[in-house]
PyMOL Python script that loads the backbone (N, CA, C, O; Angstrom):
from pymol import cmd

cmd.read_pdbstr("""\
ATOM      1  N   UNK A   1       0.849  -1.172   0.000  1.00  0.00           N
ATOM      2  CA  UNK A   1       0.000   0.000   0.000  1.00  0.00           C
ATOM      3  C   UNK A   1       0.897   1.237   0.000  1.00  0.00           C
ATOM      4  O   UNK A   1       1.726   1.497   0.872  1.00  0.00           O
ATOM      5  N   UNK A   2       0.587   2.083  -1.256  1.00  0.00           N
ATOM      6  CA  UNK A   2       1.181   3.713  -1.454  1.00  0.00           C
ATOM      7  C   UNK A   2       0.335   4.602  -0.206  1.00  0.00           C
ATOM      8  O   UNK A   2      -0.839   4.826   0.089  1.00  0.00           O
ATOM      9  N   UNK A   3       1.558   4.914   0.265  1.00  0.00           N
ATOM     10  CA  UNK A   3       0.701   6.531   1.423  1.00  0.00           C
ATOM     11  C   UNK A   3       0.887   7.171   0.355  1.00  0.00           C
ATOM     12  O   UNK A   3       1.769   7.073  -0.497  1.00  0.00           O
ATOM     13  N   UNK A   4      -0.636   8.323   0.511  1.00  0.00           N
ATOM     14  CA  UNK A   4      -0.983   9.190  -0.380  1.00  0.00           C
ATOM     15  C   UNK A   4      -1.621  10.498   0.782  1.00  0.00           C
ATOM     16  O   UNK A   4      -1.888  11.544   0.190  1.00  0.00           O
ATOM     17  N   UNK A   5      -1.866  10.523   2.271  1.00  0.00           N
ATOM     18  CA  UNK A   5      -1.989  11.195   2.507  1.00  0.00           C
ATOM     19  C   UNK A   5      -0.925  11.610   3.382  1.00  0.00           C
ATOM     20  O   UNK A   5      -0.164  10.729   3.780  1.00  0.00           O
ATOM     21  N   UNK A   6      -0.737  12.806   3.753  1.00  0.00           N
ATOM     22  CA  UNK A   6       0.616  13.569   4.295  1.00  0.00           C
ATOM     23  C   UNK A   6       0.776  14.774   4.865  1.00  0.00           C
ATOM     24  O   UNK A   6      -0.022  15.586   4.395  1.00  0.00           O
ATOM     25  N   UNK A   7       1.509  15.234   5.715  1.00  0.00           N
ATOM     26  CA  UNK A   7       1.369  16.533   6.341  1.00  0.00           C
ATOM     27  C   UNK A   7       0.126  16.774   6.845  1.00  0.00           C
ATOM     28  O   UNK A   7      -0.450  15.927   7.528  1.00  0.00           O
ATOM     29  N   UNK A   8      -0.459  18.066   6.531  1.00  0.00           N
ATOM     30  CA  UNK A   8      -1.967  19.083   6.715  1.00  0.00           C
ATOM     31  C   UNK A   8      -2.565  18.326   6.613  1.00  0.00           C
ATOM     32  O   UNK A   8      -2.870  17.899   7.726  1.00  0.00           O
ATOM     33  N   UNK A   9      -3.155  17.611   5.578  1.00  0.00           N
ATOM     34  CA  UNK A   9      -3.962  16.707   5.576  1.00  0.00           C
ATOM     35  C   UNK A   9      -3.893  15.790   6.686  1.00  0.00           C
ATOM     36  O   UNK A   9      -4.766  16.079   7.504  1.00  0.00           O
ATOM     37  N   UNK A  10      -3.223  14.833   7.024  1.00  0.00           N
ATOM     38  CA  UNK A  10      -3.082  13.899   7.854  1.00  0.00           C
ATOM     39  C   UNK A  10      -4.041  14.590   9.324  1.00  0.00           C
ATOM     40  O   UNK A  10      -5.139  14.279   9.786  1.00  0.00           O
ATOM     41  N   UNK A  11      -3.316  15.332   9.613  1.00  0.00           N
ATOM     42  CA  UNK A  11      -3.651  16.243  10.893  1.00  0.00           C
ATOM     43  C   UNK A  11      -4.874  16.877  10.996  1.00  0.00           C
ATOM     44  O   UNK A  11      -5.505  16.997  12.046  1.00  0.00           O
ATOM     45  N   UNK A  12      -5.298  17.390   9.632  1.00  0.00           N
ATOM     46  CA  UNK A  12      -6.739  17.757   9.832  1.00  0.00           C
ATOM     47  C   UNK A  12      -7.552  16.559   9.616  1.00  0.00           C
ATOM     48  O   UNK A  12      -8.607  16.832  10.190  1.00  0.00           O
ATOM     49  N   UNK A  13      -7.643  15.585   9.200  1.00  0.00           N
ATOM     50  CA  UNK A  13      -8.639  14.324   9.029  1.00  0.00           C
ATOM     51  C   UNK A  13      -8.578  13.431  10.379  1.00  0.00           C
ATOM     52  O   UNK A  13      -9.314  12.489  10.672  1.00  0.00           O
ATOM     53  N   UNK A  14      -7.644  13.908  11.026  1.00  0.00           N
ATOM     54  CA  UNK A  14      -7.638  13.390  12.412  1.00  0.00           C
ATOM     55  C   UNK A  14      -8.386  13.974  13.036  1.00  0.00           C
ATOM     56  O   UNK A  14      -9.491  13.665  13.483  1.00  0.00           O
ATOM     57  N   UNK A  15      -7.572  15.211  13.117  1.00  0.00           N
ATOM     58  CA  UNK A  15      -8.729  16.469  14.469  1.00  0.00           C
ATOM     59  C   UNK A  15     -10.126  16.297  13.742  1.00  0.00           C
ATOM     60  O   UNK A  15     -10.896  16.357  14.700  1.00  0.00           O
ATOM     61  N   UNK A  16     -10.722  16.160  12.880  1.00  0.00           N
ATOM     62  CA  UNK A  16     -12.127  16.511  12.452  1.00  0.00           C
ATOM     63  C   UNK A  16     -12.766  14.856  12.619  1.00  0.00           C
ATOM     64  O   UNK A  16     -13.944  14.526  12.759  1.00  0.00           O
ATOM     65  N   UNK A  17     -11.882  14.227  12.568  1.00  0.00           N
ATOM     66  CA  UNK A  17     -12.371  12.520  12.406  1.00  0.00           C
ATOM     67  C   UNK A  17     -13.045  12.102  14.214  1.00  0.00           C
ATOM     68  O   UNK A  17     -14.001  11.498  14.700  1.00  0.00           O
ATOM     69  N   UNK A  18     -11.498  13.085  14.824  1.00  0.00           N
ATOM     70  CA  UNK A  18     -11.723  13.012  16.668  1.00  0.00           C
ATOM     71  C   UNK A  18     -13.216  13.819  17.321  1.00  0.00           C
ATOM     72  O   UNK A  18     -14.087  13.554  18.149  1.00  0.00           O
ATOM     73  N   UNK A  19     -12.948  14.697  16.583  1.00  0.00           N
ATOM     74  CA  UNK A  19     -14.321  15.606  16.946  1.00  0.00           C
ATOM     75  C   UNK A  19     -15.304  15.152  16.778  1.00  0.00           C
ATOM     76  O   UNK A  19     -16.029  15.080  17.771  1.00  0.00           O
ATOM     77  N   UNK A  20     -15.901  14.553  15.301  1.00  0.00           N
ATOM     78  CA  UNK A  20     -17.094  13.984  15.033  1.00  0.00           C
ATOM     79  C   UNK A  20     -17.287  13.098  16.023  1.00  0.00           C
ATOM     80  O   UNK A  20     -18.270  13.197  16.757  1.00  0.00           O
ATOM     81  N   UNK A  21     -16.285  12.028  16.182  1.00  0.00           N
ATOM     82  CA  UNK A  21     -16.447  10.920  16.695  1.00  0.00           C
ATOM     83  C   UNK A  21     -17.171  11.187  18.287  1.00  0.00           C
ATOM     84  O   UNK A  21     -18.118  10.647  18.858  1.00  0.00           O
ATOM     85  N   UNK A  22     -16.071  12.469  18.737  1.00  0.00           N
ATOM     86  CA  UNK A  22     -16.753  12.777  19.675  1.00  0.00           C
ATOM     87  C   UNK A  22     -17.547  13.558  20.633  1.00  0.00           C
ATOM     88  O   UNK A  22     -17.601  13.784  21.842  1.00  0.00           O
ATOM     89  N   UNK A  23     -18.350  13.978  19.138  1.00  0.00           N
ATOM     90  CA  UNK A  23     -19.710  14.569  19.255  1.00  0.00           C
ATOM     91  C   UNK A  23     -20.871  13.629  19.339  1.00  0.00           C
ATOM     92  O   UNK A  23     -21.736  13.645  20.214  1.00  0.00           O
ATOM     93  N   UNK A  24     -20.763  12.580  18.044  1.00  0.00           N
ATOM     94  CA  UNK A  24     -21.846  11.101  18.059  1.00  0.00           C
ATOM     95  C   UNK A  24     -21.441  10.792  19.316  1.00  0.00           C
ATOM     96  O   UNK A  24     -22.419  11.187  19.950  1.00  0.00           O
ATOM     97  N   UNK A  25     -20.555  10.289  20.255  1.00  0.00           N
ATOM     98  CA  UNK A  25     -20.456   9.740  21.145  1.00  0.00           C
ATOM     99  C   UNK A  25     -21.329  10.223  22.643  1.00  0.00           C
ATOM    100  O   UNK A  25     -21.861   9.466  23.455  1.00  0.00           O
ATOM    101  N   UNK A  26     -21.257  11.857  22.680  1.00  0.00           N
ATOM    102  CA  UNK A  26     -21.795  12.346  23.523  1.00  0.00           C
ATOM    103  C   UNK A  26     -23.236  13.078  23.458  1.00  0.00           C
ATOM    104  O   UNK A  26     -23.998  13.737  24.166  1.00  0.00           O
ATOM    105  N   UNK A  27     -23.119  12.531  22.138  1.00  0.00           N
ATOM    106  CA  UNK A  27     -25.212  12.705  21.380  1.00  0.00           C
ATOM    107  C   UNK A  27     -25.325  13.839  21.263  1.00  0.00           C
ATOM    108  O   UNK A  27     -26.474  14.265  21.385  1.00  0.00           O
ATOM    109  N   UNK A  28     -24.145  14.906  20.960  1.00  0.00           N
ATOM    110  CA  UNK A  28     -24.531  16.276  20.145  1.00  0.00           C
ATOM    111  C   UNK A  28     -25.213  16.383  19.282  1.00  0.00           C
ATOM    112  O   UNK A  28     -26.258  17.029  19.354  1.00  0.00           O
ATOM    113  N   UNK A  29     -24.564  15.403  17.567  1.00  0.00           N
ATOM    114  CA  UNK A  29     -24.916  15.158  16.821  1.00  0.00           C
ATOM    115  C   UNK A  29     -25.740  13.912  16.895  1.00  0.00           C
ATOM    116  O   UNK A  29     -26.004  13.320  17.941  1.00  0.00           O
ATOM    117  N   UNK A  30     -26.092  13.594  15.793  1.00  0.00           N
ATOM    118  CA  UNK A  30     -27.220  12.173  15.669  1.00  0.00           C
ATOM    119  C   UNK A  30     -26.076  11.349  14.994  1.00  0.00           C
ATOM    120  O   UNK A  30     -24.879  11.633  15.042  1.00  0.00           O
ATOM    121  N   UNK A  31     -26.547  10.459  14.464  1.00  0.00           N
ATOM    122  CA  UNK A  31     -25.975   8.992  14.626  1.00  0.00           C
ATOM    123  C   UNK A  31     -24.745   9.081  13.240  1.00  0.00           C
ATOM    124  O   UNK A  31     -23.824   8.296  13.015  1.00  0.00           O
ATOM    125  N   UNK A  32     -25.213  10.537  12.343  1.00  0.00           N
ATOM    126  CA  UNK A  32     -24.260  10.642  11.306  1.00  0.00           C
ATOM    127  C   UNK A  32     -22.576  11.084  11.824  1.00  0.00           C
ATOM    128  O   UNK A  32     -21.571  10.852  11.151  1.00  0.00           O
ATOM    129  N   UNK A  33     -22.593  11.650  12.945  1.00  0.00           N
ATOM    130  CA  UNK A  33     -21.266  11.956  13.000  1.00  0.00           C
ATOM    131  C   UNK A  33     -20.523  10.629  13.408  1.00  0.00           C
ATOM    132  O   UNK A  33     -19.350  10.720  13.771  1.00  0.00           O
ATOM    133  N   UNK A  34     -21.051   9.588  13.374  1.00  0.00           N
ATOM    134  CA  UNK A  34     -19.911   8.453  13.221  1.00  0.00           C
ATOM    135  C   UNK A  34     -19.325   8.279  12.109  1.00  0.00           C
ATOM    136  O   UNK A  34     -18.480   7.390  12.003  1.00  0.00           O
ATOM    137  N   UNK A  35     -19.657   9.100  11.047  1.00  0.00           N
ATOM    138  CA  UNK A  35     -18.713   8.866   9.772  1.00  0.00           C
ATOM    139  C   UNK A  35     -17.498   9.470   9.832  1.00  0.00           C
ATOM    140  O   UNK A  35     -16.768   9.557   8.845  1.00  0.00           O
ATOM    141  N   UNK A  36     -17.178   9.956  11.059  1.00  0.00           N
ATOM    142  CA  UNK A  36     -15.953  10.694  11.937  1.00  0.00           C
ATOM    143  C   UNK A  36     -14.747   9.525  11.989  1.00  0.00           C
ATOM    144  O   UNK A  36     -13.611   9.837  12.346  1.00  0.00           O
ATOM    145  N   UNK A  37     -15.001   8.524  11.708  1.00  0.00           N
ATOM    146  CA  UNK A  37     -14.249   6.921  11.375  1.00  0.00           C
ATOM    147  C   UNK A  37     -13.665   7.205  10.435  1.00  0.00           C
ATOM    148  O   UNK A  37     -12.436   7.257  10.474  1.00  0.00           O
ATOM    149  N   UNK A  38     -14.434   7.502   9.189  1.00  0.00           N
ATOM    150  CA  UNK A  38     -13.589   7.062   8.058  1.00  0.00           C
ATOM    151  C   UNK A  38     -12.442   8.478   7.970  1.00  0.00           C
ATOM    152  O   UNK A  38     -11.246   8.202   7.874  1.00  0.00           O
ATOM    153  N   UNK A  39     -12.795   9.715   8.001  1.00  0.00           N
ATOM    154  CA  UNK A  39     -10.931  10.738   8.257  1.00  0.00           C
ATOM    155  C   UNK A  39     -10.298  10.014   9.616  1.00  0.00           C
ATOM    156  O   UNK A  39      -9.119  10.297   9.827  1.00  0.00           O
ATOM    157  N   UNK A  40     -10.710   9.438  10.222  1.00  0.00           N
ATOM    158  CA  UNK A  40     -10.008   9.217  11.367  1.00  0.00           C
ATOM    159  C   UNK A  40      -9.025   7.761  11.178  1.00  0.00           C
ATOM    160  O   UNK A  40      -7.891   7.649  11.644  1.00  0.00           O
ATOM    161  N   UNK A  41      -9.531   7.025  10.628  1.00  0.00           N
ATOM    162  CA  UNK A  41      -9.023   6.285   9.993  1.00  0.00           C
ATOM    163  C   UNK A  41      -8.450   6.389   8.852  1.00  0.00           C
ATOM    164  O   UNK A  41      -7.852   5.324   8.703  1.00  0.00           O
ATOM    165  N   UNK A  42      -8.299   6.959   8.071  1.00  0.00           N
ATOM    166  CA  UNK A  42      -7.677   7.407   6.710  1.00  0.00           C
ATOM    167  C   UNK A  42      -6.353   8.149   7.132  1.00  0.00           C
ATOM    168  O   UNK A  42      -5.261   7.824   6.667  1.00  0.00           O
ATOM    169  N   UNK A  43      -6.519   9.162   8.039  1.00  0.00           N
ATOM    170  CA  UNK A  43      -5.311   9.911   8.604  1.00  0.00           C
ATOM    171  C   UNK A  43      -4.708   8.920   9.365  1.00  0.00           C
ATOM    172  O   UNK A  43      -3.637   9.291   9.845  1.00  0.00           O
ATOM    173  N   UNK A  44      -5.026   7.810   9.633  1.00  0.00           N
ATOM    174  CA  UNK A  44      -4.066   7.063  11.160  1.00  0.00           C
ATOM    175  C   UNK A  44      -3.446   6.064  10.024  1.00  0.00           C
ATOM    176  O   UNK A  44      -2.464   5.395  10.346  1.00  0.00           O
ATOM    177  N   UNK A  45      -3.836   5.975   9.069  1.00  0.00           N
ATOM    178  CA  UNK A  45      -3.041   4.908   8.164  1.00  0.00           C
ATOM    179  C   UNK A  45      -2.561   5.278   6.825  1.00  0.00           C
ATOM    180  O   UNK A  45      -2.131   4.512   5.962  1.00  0.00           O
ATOM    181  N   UNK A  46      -2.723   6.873   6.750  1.00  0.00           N
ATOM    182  CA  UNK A  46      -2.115   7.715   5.615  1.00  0.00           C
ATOM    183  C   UNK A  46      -2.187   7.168   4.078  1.00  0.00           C
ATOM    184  O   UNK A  46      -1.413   7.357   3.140  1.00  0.00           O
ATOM    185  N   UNK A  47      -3.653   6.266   4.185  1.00  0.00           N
ATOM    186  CA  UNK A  47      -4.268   5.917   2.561  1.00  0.00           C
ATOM    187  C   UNK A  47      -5.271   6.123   2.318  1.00  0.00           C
ATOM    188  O   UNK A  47      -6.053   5.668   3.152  1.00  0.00           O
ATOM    189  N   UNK A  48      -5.825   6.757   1.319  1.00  0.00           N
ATOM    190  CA  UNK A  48      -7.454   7.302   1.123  1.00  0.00           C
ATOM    191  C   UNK A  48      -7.505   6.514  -0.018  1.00  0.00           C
ATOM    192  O   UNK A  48      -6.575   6.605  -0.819  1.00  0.00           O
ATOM    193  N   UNK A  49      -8.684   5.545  -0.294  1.00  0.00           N
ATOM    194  CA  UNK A  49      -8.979   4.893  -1.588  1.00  0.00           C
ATOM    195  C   UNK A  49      -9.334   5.978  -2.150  1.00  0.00           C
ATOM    196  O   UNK A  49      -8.692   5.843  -3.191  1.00  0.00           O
ATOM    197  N   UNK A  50      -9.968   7.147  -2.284  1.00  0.00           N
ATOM    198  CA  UNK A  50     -10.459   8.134  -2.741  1.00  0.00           C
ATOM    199  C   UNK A  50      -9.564   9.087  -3.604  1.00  0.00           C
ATOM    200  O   UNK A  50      -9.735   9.590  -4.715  1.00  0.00           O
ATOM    201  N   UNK A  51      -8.670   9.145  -2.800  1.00  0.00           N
ATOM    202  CA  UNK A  51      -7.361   9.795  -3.748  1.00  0.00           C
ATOM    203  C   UNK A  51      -6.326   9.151  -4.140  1.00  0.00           C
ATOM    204  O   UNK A  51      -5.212   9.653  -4.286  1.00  0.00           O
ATOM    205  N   UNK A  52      -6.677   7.778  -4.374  1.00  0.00           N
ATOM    206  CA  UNK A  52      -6.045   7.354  -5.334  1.00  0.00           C
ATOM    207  C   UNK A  52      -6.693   6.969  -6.459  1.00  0.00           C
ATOM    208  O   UNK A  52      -6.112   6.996  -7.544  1.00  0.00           O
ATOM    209  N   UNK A  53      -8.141   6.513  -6.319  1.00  0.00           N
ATOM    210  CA  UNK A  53      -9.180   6.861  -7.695  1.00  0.00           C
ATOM    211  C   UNK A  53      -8.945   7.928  -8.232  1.00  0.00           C
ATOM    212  O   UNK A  53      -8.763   8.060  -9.442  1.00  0.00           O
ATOM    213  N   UNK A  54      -8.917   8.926  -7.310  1.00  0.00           N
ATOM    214  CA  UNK A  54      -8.690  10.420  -8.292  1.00  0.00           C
ATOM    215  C   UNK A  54      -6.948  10.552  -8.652  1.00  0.00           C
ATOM    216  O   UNK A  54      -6.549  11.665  -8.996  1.00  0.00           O
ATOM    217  N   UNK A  55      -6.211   9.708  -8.587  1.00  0.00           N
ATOM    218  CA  UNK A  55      -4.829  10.443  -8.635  1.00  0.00           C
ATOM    219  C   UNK A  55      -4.144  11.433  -7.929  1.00  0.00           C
ATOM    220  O   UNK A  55      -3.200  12.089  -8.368  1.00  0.00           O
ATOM    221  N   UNK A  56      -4.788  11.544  -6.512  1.00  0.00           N
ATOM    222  CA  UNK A  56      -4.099  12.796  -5.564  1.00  0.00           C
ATOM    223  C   UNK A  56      -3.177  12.015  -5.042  1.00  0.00           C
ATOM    224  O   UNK A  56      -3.124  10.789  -5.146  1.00  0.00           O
ATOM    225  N   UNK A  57      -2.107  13.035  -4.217  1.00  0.00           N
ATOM    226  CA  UNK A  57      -0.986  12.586  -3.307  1.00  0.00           C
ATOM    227  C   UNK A  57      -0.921  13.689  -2.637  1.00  0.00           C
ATOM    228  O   UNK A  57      -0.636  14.642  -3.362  1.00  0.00           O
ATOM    229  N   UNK A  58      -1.133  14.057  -1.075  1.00  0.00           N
ATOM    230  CA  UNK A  58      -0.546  14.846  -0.709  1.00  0.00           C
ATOM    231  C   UNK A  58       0.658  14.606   0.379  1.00  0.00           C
ATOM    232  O   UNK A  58       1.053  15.384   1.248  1.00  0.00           O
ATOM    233  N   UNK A  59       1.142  13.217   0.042  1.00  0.00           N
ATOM    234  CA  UNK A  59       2.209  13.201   0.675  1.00  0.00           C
ATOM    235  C   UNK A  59       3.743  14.212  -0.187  1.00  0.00           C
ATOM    236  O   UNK A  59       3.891  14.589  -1.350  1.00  0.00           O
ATOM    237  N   UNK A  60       4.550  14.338   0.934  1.00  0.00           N
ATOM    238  CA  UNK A  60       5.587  14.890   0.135  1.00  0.00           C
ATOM    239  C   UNK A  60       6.107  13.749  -0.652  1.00  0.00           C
ATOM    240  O   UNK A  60       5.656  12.604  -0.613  1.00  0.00           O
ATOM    241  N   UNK A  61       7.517  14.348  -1.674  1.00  0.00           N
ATOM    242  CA  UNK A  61       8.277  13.143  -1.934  1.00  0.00           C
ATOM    243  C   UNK A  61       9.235  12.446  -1.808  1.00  0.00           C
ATOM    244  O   UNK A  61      10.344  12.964  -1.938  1.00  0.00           O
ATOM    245  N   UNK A  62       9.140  11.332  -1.573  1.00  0.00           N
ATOM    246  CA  UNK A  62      10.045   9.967  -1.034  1.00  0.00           C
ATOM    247  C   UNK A  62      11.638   9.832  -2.089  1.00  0.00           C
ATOM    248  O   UNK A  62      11.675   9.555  -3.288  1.00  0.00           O
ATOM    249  N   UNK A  63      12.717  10.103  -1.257  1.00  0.00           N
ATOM    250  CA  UNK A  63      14.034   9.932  -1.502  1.00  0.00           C
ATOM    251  C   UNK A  63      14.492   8.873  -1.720  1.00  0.00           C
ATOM    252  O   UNK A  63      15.698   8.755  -1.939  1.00  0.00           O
TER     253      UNK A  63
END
""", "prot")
cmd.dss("prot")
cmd.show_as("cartoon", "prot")
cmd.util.cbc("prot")
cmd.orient("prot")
């Protein structure tokens, strides 16, 4: 598996993945902010199927 996500990205799909998660958790939101999983998971393992369908990378580049 190619990492394709990196830096900024990484960090914001976390913080926003953490938040959702734990907003559903404390019943701010309704049952949609558990989709707070999938950036949260995408940033903790730095691969988005999504941008690699599209051809993105925002990792830097590898030496």
């Amino acid at each position: 598996m190619k990492f394709n996500v990196g830096g900024i990205d990484r960090v914001l799909r976390i913080v926003v993945g953490l938040a959702l998660v734990g907003l559903a958790a404390t019943g701010t939101v309704g049952a949609w902010g558990w989709i707070g999983v999938v950036p949260l998971l995408t940033g903790s393992i730095k691969f988005c199927p999504l941008y690699s369908i599209a051809g993105i990378n925002s990792c830097p580049m590898q030496k």
